[in-house]
C-alpha positions, 0 to 999 in steps of 0.5 A: 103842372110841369115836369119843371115844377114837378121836379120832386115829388111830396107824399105823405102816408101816415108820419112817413113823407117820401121826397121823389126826385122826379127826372126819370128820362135824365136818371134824376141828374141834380139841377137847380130845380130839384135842389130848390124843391128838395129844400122846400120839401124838406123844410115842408116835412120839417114844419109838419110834427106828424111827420117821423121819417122822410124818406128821399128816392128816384123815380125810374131805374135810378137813384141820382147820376149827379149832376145834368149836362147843362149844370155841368156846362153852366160850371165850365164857363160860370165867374168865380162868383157865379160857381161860388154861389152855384156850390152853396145852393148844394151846401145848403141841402147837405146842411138842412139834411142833417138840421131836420128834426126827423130821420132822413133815409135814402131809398137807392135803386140802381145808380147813385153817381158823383152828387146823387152819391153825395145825396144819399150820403148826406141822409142820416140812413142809406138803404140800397136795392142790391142793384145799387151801385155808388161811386165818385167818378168827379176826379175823371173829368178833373172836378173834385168831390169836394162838399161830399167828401166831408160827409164820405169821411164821416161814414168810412174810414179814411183810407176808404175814403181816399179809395173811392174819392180818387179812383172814380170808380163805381161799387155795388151795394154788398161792398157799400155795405162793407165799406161802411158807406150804407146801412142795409141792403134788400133784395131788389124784389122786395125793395119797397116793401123793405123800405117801407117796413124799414122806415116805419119802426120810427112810428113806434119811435118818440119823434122829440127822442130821435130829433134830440139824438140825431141833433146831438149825434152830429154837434159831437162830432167835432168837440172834445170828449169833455164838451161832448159830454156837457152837450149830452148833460144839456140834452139829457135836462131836455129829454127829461122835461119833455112830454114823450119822456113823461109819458114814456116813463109813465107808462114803464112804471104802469107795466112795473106796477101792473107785473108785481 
């Protein structure tokens, strides 16, 4: 095959699937192909109920440095239309992030730039190298980060958020953290192994629980705190009827029966 249809990289060990973004010689800069095979991948590992965690990376020193050279040319001269059709391609991939069932986690090593910032922010978990560095350097080529802000307001405060949207700068992962932008920074050493050690507590985890409150995390985000309530009512009934929770309780009361 080529590097072309290779653009992401599927592997699956155990109920973990790793989505590779695989342009090393361009610091896996976004283009249409790794954003068409990001979506059949995720869909992939989606439709596979073995599958508890998937966990999205780069290979070679970074991240993702956003967009490529040629997407970024393609917007200075596309239509109207064209661009309009160009930004709901990545909309998608932000939308399907958070409707996959299982946990998604981003794995950053060194930079994570404008739309691979947007990546990793867009997963459900961010774990860093302590090399990472993230930043929205769009506004210093008069572009505005303007899908990604949706998901950056969500996971910092709002005067963060302005901050990092309108400065264009770039932070490294210890400040991140602070800033409330990723979840947990390893060494850079023992990265993979934290990552992995990391991602496999999901194992141990009832895939069906996970999937219902990371359905229900993001639907309450834009209700009122009665409607918020009601949804949770609705998943409670389904969480109830569930096999894992059948089991589970089970179990618990096994262990009570066992210890008294």
């Amino acid at each position: 095959m080529t590097n072309e249809t290779q653009a992401v990289l599927y592997a699956v060990d155990g109920s973990i699937a790793t989505l590779t973004l695989n342009r090393p010689e361009k610091r896996n800069a976004l283009n249409e192909a790794i954003i068409e095979q990001l979506k059949i991948s995720l869909r992939k590992a989606n439709d596979d109920s073995s599958i508890k965690a998937i966990i999205i990376t780069g290979a070679g020193a970074d991240f993702c440095s956003g967009a490529d050279l040629s997407s970024l040319q393609k917007i200075s001269t596309a239509s109207v239309e064209e661009n309009a059709a160009d930004a709901r391609t990545l909309l998608e991939l932000f939308v399907l992030i958070r409707e996959v069932r299982v946990p998604v986690v981003a794995a950053v090593r060194g930079r994570a730039l404008a739309g691979g910032c947007g990546l990793a922010t867009a997963c459900d978990l961010v774990l860093a190298s302590a090399n990472a560095r993230f930043g929205y350097p769009e506004v210093k080529i008069g572009f505005v980060p303007a899908m990604v802000m949706a998901i950056l307001r969500r996971s910092v405060s709002e005067k963060r958020a302005f901050e990092l949207l309108t400065r264009g700068l770039e932070i490294d992962a210890r400040t991140a953290q602070e800033f409330g932008l990723i979840n947990q920074v390893f060494a850079e050493e023992s990265f993979e192994a934290d990552v992995d050690a990391y991602t496999r507590q999901f194992e141990m985890i009832s895939r069906s629980a996970v999937g219902l409150t990371k359905a229900l995390l993001y639907q309450i985000d834009g209700l009122a705190f009665s409607e918020a309530l009601a949804a949770g009512a609705d998943t409670n009934v389904i969480a109830r009827l569930s096999d894992d929770c059948r089991k589970g309780i089970e179990r618990f009361l096994s262990k009570k029966r066992d210890t008294s």
